[in-house]
N, C-alpha and C positions, 0 to 999 in steps of 0.2 A: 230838359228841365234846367232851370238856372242852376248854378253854382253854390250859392246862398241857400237855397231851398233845400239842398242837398246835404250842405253842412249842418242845417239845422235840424232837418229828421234824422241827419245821426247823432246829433247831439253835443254837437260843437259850435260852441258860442264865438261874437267875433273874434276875443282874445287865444282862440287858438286852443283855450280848454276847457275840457267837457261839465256841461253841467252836470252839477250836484257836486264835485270836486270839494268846493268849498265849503259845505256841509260835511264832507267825511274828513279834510283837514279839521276841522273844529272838532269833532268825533275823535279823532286823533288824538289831538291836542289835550281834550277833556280827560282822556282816559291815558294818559303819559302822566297830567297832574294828577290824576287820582293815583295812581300808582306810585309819586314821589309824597304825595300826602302819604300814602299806605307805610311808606319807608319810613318815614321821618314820623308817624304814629307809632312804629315798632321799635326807633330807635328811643323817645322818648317813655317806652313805654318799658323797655328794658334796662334805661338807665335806671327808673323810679324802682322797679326789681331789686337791683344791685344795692340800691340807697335803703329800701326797706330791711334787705339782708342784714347792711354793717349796721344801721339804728339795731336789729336785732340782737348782735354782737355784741354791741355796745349794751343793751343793758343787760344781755348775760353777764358782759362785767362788773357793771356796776353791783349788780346783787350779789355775782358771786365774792366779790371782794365785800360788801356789808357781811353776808353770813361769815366770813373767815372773819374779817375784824369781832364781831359779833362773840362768835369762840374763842375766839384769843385773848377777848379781852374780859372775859368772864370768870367769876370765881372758879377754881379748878374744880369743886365738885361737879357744879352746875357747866362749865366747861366738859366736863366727859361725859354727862347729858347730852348737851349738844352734838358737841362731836358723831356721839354716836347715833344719835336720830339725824345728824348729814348724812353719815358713812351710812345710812338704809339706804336715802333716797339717790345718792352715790351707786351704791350695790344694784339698786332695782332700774334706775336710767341712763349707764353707764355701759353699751354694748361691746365697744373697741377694746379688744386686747386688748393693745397696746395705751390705753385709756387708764382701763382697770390697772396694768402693772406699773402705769405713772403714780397712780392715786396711791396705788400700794407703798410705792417706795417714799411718799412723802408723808406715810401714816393715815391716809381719810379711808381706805379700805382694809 
C-alpha cells in the first residue's frame, strides 16, 4: 500500500497533523475565553458588591447624622422625646457589646 494511503487512514493530513486537531484547538480556545469572561464577570461582579456595601454606608451616615442633628437641634423637651424613641430603636438593633457600651458612654443608651 502507498505511503499516502496509509497516512491517511490514520488520520494524518499532509501538514503532518492529525485531523480534527483544529477543531479541538478552537474548543480549546473557546473554553479558555469563557473561562477569562467567567473571571472578569466575577471580578466586576464583586467590585459592584463592594460599591453597593460603601453607598450602604454611606447613607447609614447620612441619616444617622440627620437624626442626631435632628435631636440636637430640638427644643429640649421635645429633644428628650427624641432621644429616647432613638435610644429604643438603638436598644432593640444594636447587638455588639462593644456597640451598646459605645452608645452608652455617649448617652443614646
Amino acid at each position: 500500500m502507498p505511503r499516502s494511503v496509509l497516512k491517511r487512514a490514520a488520520g494524518v493530513t499532509k501538514g503532518g497533523y492529525l485531523r480534527g486537531s483544529n477543531g479541538a484547538d478552537k474548543v480549546d480556545a473557546l473554553r479558555k475565553r469563557a473561562n477569562e469572561m467567567r473571571v472578569a464577570l466575577e471580578a466586576v461582579q464583586a467590585k459592584q458588591r463592594q460599591q453597593e456595601k460603601a453607598d450602604a454606608r454611606h447613607l447609614q451616615a447620612l441619616i444617622g447624622a440627620a437624626v442626631v442633628a435632628d435631636v440636637d437641634g430640638a427644643e429640649p423637651a421635645e429633644g428628650a422625646k427624641k432621644r429616647a424613641y432613638v435610644g429604643e430603636i438603638l436598644a432593640r438593633y444594636t447587638v455588639s457589646e462593644a456597640a451598646r457600651a459605645f452608645l452608652r458612654a455617649k448617652g443614646w443608651l
